[in-house]
The first five atom37 places (N, CA, C, CB, O) and aatype in JSON, in Angstrom:
{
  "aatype": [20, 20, 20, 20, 20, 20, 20, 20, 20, 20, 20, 20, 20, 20, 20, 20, 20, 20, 20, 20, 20, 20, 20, 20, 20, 20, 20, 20, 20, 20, 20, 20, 20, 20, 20, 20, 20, 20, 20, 20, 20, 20, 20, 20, 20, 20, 20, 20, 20, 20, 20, 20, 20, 20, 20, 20, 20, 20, 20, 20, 20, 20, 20, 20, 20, 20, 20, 20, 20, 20, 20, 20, 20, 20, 20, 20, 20, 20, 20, 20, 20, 20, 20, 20, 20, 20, 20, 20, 20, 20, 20, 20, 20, 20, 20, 20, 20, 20, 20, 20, 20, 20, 20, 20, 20, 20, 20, 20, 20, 20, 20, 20, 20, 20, 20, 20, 20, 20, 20, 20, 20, 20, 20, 20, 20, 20, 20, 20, 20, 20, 20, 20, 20, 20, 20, 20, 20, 20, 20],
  "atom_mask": [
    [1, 1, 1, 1, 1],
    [1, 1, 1, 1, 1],
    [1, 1, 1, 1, 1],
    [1, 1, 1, 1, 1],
    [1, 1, 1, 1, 1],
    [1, 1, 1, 1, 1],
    [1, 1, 1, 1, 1],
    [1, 1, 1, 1, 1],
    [1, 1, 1, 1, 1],
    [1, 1, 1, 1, 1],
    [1, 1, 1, 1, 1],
    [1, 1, 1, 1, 1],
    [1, 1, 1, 1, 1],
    [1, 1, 1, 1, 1],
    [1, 1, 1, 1, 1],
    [1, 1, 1, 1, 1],
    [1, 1, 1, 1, 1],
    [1, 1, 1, 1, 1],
    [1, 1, 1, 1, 1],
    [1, 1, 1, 1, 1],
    [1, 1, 1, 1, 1],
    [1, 1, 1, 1, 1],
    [1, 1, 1, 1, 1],
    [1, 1, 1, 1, 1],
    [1, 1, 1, 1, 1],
    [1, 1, 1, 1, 1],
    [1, 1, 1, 1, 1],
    [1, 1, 1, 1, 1],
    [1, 1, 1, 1, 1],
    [1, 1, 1, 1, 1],
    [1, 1, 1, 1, 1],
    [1, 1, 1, 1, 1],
    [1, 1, 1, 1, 1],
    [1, 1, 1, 1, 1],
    [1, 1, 1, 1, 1],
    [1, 1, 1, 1, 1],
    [1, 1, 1, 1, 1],
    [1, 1, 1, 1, 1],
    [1, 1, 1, 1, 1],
    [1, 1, 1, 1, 1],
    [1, 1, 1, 1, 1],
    [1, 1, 1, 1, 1],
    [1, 1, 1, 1, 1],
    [1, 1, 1, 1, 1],
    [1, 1, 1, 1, 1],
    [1, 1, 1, 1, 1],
    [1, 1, 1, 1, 1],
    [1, 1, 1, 1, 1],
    [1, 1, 1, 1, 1],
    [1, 1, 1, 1, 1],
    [1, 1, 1, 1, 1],
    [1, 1, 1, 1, 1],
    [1, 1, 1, 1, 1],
    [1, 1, 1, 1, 1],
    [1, 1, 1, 1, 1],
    [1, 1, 1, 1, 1],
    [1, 1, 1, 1, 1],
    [1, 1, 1, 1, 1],
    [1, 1, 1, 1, 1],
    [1, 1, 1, 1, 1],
    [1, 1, 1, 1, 1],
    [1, 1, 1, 1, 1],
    [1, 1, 1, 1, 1],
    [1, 1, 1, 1, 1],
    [1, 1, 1, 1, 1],
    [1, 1, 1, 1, 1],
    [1, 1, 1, 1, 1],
    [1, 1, 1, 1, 1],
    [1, 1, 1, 1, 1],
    [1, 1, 1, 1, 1],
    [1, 1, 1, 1, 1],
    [1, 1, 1, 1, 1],
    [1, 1, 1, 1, 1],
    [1, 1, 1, 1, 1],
    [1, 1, 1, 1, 1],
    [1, 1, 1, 1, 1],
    [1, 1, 1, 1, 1],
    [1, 1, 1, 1, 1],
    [1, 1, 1, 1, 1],
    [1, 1, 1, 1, 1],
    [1, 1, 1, 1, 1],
    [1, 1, 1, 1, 1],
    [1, 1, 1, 1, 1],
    [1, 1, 1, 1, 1],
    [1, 1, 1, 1, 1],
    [1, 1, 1, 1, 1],
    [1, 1, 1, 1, 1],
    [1, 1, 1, 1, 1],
    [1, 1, 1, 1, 1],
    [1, 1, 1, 1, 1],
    [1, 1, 1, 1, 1],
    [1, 1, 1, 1, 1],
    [1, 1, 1, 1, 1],
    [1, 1, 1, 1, 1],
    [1, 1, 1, 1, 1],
    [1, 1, 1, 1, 1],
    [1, 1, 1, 1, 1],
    [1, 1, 1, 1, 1],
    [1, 1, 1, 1, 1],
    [1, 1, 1, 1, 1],
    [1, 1, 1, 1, 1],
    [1, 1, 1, 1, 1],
    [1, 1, 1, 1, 1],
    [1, 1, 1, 1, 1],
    [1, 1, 1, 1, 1],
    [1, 1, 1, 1, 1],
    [1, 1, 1, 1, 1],
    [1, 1, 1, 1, 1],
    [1, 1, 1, 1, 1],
    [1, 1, 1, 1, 1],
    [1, 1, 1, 1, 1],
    [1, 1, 1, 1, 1],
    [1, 1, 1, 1, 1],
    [1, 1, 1, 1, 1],
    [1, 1, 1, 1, 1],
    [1, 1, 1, 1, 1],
    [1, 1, 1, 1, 1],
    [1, 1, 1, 1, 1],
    [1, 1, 1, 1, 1],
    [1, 1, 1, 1, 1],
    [1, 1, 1, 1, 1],
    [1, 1, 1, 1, 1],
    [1, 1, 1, 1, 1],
    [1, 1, 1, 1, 1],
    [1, 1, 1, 1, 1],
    [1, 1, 1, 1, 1],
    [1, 1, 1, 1, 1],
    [1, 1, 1, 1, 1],
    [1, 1, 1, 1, 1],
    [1, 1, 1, 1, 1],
    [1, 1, 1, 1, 1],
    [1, 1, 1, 1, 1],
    [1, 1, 1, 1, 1],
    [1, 1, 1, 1, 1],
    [1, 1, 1, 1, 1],
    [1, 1, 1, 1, 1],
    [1, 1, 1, 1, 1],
    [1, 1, 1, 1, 1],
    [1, 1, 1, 1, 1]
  ],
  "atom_positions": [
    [[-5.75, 4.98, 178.73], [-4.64, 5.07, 177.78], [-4.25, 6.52, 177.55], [-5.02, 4.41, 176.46], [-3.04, 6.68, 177.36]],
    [[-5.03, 7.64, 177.52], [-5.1, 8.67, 177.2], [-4.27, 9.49, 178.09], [-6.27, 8.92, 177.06], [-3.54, 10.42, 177.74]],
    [[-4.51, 8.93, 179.53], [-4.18, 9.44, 180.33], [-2.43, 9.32, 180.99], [-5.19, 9.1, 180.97], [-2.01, 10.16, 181.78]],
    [[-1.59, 8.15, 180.5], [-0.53, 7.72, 180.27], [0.09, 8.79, 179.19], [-0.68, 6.31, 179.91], [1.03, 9.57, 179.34]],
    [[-0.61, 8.61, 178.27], [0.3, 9.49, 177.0], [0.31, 11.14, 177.76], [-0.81, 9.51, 174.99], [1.21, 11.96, 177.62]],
    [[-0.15, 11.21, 178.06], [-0.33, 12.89, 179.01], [1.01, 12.98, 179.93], [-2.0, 12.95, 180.38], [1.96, 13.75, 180.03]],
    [[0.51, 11.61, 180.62], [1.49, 11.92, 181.85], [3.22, 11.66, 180.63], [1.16, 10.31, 183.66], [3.9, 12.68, 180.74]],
    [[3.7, 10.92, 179.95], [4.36, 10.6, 179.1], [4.84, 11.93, 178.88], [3.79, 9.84, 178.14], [5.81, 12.43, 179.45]],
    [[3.9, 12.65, 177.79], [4.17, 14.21, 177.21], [4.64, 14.79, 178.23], [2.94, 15.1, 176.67], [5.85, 14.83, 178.02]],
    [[4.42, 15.28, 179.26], [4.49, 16.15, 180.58], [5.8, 15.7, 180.96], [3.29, 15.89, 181.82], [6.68, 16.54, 180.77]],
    [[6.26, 14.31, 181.55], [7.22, 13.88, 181.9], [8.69, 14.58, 180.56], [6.78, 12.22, 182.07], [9.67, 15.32, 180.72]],
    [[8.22, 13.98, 179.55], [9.07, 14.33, 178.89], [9.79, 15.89, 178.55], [8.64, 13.8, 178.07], [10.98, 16.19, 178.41]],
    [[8.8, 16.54, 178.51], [8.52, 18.36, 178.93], [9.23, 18.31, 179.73], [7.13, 19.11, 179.49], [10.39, 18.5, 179.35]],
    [[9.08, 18.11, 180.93], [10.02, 18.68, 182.36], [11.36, 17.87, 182.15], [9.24, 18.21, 184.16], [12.27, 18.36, 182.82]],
    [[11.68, 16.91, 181.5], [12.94, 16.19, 181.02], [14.17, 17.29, 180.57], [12.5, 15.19, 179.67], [15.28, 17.57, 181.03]],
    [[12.98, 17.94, 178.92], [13.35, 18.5, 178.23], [13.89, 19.9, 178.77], [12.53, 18.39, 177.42], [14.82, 20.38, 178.13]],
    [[13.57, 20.39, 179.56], [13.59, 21.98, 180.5], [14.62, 21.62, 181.24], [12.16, 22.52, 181.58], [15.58, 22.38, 181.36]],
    [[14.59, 20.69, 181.72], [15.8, 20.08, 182.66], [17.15, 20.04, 182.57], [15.7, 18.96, 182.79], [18.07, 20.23, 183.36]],
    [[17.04, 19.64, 181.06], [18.24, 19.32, 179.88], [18.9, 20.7, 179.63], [17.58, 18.67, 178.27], [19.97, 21.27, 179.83]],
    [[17.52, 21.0, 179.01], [18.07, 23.0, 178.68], [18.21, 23.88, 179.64], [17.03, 24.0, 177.85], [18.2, 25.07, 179.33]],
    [[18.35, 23.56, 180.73], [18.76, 24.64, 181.75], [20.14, 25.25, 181.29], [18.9, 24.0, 183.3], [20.75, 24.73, 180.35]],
    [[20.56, 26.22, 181.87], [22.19, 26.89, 181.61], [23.1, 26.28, 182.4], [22.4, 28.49, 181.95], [24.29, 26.14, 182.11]],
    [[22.27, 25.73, 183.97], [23.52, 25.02, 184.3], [24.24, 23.79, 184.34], [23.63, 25.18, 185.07], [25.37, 23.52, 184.74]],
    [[22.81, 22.72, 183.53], [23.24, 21.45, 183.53], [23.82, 21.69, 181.85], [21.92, 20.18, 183.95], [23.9, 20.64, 181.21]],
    [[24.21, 22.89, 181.16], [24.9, 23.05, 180.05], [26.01, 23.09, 180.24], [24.66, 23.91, 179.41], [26.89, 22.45, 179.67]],
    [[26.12, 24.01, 181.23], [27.49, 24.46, 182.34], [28.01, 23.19, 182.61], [27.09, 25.29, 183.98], [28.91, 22.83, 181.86]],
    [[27.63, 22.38, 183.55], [27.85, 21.39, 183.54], [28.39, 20.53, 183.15], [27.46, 21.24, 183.53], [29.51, 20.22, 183.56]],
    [[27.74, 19.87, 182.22], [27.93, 19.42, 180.92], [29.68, 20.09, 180.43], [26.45, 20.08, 179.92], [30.65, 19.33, 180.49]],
    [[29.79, 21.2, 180.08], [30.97, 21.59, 179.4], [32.19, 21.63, 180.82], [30.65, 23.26, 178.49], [33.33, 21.19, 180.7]],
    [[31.8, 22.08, 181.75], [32.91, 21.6, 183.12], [33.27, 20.27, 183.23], [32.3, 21.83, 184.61], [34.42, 19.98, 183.58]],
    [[32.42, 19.39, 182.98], [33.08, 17.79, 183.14], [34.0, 17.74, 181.76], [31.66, 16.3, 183.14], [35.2, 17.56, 181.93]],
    [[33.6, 17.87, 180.66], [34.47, 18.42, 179.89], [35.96, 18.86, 179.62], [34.05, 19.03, 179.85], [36.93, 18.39, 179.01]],
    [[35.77, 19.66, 180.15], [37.02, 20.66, 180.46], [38.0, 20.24, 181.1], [36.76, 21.74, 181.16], [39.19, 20.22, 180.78]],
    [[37.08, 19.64, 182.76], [37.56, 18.9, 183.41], [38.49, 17.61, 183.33], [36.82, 18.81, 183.78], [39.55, 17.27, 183.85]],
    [[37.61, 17.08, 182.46], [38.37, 15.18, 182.23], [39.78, 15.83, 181.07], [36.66, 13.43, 180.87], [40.92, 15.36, 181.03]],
    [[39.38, 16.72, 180.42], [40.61, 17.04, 179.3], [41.85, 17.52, 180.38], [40.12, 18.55, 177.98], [43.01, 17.09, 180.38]],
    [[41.31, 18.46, 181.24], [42.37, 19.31, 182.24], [43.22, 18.24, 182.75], [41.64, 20.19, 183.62], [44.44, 18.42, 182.75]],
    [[42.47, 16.53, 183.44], [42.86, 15.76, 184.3], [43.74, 15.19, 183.41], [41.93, 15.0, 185.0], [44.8, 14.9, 183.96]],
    [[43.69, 14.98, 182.53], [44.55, 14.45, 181.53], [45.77, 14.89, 180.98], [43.96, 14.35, 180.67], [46.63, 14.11, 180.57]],
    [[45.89, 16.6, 180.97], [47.07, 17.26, 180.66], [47.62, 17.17, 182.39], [46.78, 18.98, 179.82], [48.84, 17.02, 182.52]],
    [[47.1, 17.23, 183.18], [47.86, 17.13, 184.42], [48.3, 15.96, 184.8], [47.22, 17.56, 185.42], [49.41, 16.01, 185.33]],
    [[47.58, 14.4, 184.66], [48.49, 13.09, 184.55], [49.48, 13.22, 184.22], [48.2, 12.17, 183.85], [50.47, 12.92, 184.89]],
    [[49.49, 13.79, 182.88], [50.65, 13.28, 181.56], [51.93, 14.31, 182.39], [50.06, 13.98, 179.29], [53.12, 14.05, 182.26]],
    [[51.47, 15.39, 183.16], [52.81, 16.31, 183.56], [53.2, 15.48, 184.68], [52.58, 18.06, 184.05], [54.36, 15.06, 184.7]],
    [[52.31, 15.16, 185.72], [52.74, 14.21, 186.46], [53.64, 12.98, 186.06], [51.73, 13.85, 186.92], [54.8, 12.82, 186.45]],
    [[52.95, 12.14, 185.23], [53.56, 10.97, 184.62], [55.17, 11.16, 184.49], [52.89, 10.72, 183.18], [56.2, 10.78, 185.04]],
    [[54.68, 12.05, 183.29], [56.1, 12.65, 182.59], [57.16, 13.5, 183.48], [55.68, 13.71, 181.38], [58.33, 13.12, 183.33]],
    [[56.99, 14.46, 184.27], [57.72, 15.32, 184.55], [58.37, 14.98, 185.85], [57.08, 16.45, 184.47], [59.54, 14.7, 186.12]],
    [[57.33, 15.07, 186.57], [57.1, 15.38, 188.29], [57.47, 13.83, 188.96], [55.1, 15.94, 188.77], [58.13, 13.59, 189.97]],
    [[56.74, 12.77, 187.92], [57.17, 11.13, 188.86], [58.76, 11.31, 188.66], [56.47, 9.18, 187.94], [59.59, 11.36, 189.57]],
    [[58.99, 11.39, 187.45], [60.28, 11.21, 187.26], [61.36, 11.56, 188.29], [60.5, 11.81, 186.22], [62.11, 10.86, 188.98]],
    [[61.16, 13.03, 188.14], [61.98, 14.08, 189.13], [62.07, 13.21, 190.51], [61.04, 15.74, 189.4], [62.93, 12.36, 190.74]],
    [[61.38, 13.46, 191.09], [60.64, 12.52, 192.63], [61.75, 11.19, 192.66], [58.43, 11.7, 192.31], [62.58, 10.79, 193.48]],
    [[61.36, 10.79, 191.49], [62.0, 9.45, 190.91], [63.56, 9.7, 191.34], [61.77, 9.23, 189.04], [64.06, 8.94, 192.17]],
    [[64.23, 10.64, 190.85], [65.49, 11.05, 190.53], [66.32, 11.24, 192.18], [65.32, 12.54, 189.53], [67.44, 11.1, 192.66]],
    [[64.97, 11.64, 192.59], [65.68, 12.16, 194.14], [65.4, 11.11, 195.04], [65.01, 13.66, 194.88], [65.96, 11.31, 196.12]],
    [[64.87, 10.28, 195.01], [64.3, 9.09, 196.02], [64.88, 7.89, 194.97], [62.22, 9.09, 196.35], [64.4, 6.91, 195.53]],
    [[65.41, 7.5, 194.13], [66.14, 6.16, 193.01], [64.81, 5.73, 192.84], [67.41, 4.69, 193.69], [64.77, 5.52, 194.05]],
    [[64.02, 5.49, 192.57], [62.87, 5.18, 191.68], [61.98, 5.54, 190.77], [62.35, 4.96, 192.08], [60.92, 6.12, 191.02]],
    [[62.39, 5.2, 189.64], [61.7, 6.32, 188.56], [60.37, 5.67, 188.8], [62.29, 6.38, 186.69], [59.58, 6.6, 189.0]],
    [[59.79, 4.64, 188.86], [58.6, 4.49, 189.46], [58.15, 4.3, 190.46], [58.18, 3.97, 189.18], [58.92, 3.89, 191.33]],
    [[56.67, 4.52, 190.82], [56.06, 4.49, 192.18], [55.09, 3.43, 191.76], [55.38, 5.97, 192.82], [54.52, 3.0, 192.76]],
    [[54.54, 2.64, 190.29], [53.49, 2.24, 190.47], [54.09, 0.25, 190.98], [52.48, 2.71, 188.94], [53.21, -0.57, 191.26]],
    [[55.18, -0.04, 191.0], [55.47, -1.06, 191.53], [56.0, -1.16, 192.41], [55.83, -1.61, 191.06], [56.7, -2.16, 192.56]],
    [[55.92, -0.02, 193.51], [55.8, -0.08, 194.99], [54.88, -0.73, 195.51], [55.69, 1.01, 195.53], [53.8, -0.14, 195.42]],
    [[54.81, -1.87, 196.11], [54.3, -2.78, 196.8], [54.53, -3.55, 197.91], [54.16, -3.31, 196.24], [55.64, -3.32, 198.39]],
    [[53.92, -4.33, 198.46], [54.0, -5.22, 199.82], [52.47, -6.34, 199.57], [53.86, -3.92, 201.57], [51.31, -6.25, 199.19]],
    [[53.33, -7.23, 200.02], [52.05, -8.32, 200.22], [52.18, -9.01, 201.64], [52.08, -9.64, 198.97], [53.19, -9.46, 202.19]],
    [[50.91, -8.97, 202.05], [50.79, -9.7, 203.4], [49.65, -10.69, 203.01], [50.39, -8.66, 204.79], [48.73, -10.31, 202.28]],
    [[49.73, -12.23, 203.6], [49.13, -13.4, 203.58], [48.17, -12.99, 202.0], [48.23, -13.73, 205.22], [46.94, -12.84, 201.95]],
    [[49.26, -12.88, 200.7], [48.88, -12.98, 199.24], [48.04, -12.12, 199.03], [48.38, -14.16, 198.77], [47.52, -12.19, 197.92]],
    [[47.66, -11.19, 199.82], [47.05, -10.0, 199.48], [48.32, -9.17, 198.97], [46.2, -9.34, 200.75], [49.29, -9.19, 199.74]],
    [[48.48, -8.26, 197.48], [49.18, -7.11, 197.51], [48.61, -6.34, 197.14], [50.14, -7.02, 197.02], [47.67, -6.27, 196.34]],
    [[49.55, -5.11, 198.17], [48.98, -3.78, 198.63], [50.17, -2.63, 197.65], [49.08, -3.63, 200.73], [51.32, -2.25, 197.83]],
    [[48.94, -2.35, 196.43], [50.0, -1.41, 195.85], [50.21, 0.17, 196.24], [49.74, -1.43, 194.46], [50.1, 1.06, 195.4]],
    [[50.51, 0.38, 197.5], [50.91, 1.96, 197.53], [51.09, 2.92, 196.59], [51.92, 2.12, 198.01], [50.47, 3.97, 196.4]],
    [[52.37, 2.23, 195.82], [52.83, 3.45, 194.67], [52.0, 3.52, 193.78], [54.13, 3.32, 193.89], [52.3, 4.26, 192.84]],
    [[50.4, 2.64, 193.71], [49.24, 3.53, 192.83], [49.19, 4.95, 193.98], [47.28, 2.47, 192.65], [49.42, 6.12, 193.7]],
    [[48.82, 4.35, 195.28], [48.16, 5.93, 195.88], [49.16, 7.36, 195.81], [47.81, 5.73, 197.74], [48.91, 8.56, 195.88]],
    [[50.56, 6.45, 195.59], [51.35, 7.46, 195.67], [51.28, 8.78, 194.43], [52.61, 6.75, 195.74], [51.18, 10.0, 194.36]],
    [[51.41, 7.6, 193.6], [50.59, 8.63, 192.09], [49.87, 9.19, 192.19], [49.96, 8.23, 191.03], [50.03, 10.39, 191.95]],
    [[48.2, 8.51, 192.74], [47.42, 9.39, 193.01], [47.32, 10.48, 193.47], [46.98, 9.11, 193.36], [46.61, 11.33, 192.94]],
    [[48.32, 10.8, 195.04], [48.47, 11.87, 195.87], [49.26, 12.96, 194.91], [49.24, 11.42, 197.25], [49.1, 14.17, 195.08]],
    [[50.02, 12.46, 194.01], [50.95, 13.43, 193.35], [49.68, 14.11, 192.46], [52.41, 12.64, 192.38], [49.47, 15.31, 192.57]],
    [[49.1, 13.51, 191.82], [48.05, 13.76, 190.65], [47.09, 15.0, 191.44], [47.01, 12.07, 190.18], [46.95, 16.16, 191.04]],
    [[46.53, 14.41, 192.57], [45.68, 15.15, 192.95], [46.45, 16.37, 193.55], [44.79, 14.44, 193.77], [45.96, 17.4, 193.08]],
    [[47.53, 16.65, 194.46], [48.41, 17.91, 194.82], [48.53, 18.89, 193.72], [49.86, 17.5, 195.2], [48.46, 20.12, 193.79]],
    [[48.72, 18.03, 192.58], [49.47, 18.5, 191.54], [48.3, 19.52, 190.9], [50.09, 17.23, 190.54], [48.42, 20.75, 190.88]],
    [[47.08, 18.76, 190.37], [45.7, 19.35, 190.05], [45.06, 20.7, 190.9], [44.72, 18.15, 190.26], [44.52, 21.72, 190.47]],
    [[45.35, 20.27, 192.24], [45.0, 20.87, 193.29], [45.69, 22.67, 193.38], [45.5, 19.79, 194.45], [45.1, 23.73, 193.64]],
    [[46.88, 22.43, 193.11], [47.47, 23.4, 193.15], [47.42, 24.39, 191.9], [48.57, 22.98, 193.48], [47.47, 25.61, 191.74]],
    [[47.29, 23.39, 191.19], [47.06, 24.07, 189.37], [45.98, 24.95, 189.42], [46.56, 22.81, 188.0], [46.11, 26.05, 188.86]],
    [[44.81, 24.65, 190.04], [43.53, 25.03, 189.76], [43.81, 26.05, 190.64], [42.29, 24.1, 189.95], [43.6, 27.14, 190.11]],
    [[44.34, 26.14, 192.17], [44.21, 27.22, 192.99], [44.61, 28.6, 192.06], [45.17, 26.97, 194.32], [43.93, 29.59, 191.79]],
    [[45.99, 28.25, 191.71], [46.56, 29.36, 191.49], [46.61, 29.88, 189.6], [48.02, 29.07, 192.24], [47.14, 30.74, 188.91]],
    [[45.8, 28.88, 189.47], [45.82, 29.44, 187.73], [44.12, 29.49, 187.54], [46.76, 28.02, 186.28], [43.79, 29.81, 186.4]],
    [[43.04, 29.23, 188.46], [41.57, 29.28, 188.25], [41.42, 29.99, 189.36], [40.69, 27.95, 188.14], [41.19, 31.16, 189.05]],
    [[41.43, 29.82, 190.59], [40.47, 30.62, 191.78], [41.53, 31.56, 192.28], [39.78, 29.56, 193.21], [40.85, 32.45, 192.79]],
    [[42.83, 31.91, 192.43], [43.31, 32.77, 192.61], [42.85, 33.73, 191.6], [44.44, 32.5, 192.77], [42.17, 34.72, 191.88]],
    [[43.24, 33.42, 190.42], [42.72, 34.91, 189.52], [41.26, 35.12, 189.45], [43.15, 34.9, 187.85], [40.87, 36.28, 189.6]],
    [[40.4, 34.18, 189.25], [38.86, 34.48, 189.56], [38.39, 35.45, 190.81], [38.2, 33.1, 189.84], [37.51, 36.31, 190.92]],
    [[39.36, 34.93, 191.64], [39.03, 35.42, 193.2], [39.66, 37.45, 192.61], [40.52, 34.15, 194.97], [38.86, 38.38, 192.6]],
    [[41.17, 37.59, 192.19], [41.25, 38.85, 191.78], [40.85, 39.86, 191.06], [41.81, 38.88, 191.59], [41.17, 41.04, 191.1]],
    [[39.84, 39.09, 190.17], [38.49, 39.3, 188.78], [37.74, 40.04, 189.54], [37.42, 37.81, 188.07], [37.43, 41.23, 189.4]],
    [[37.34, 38.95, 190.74], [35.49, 39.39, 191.43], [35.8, 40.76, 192.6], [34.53, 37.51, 192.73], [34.95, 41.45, 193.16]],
    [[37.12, 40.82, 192.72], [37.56, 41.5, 193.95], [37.65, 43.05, 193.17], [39.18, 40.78, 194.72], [37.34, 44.07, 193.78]],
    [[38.04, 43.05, 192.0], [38.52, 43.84, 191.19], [36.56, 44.88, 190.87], [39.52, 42.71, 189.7], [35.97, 45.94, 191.11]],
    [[36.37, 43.38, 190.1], [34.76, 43.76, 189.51], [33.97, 44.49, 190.81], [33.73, 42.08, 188.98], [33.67, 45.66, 190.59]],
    [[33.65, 44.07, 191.9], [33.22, 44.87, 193.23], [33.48, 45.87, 193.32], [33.57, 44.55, 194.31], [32.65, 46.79, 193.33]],
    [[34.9, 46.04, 193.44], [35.55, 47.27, 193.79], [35.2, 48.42, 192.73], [37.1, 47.02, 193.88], [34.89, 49.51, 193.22]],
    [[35.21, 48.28, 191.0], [34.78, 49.27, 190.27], [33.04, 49.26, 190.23], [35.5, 49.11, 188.87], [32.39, 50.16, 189.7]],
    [[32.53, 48.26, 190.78], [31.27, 48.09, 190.66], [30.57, 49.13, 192.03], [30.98, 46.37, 190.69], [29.35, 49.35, 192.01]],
    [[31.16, 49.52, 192.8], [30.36, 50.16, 194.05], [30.64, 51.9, 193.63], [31.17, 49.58, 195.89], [31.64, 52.54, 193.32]],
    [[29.07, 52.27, 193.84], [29.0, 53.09, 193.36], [29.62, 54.58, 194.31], [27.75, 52.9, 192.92], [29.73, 54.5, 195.54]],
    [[30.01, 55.95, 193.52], [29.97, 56.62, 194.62], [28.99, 57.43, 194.87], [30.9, 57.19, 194.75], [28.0, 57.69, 194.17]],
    [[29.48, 58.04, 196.48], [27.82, 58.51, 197.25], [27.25, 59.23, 196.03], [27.85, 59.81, 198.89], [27.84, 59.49, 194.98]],
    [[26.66, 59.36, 196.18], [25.43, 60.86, 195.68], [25.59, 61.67, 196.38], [23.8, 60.83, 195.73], [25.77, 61.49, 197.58]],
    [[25.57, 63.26, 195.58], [25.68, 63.88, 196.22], [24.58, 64.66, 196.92], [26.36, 64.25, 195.75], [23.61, 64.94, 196.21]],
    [[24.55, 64.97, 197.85], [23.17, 65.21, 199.19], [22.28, 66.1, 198.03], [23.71, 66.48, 201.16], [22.79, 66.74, 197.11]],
    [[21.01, 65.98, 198.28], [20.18, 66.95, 197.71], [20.42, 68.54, 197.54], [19.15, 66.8, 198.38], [21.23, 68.9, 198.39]],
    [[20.07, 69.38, 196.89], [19.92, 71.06, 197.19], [19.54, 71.41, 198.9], [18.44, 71.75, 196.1], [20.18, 72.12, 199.68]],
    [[18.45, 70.74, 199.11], [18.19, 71.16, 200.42], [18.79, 71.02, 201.27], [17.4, 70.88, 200.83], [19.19, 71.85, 202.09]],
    [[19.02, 69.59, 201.21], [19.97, 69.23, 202.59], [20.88, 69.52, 202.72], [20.3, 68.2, 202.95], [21.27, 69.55, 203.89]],
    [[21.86, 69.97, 201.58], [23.51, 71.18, 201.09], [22.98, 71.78, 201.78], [24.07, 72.05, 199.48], [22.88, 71.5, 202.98]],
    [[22.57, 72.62, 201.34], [21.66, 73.87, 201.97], [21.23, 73.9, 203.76], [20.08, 73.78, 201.07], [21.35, 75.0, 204.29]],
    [[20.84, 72.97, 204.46], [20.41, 72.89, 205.78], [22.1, 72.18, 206.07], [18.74, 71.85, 206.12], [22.75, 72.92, 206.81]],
    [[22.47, 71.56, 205.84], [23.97, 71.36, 206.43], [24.91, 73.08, 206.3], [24.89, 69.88, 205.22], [25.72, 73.55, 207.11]],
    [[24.57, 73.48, 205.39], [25.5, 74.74, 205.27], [25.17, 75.96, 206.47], [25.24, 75.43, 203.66], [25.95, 76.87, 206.77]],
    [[23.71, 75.69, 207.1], [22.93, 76.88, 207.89], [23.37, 76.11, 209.06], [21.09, 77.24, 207.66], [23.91, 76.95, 209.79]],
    [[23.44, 74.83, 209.7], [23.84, 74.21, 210.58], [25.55, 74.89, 211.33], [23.76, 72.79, 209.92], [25.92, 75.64, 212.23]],
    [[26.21, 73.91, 210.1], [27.44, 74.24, 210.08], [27.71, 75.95, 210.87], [27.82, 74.07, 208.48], [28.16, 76.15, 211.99]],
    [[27.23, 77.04, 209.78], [27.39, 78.58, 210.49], [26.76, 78.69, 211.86], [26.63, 79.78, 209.58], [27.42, 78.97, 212.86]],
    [[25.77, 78.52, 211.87], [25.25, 78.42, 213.44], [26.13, 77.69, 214.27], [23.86, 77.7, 213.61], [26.33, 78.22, 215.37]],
    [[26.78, 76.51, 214.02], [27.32, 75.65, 215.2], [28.69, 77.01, 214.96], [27.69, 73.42, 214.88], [29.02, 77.28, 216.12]],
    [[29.4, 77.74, 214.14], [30.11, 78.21, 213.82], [29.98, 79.7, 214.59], [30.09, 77.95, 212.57], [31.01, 80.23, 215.01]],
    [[28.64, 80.39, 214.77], [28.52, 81.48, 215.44], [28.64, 81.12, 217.07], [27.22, 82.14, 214.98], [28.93, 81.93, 217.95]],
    [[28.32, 79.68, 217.25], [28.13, 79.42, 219.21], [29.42, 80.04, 219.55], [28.08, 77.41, 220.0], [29.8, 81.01, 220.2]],
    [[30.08, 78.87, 218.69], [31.97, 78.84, 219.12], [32.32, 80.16, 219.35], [33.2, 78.27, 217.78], [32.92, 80.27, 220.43]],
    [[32.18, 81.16, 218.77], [32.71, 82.57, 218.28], [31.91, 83.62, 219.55], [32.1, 82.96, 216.35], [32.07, 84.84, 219.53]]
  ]
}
């Protein structure tokens, strides 16, 4: 019995560490973010973008685009939504999350690399006796 409650405690321990990591916190707040983001991007889709589409092709909707073969129906104008939803997301994120992230980290590198050092006393010094010598051959 003793030996259950151990393994129990322990299990639960490594549960607990698991939980509190930073990135299943991370995590955690990205799905988040995420399902809220997917949602302001439907509603622009829904609202804005089907419409438009709508306007130029005569169908303000796509979701009762259909076909049925032997009483199966095949609703396209869901996938069609879909494809809009996901382009739409797709593009959002490039250029308003990883384009500027990408100009952040490119930026941060660039002030982050250090410059040279400058050569020791000595080695100033033995480059400067070099230099005149290679300077007396020539001459």
């Amino acid at each position: 019995m003793e030996r259950h409650v151990h393994e129990g405690t322990q299990l639960w321990q490594e549960f607990r560490e698991f939980v509190l990591r930073g990135n299943v916190v991370d995590l955690a707040v990205a799905v988040a973010v995420g399902t809220a983001f997917t949602a302001v991007v439907t509603a622009v889709v829904k609202d804005v973008i089907t419409p438009l589409v709508g306007a130029i092709f005569g169908s303000h909707t796509f979701a009762n685009l259909s076909f049925t073969i032997n009483g199966s129906r095949f609703a396209y104008g869901d996938l069609i939504n879909a494809l809009i939803v996901f382009l739409a997301t797709a593009t959002i994120v490039f250029f308003f999350v990883v384009k500027p992230m990408n100009l952040l980290l490119a930026r941060r590198k660039h002030d982050a690399e250090p410059e040279p050092a400058a050569p020791p006393e000595d080695v100033r010094l033995l480059t400067e006796i070099r230099d005149l010598l290679a300077a007396q051959r020539h001459t």
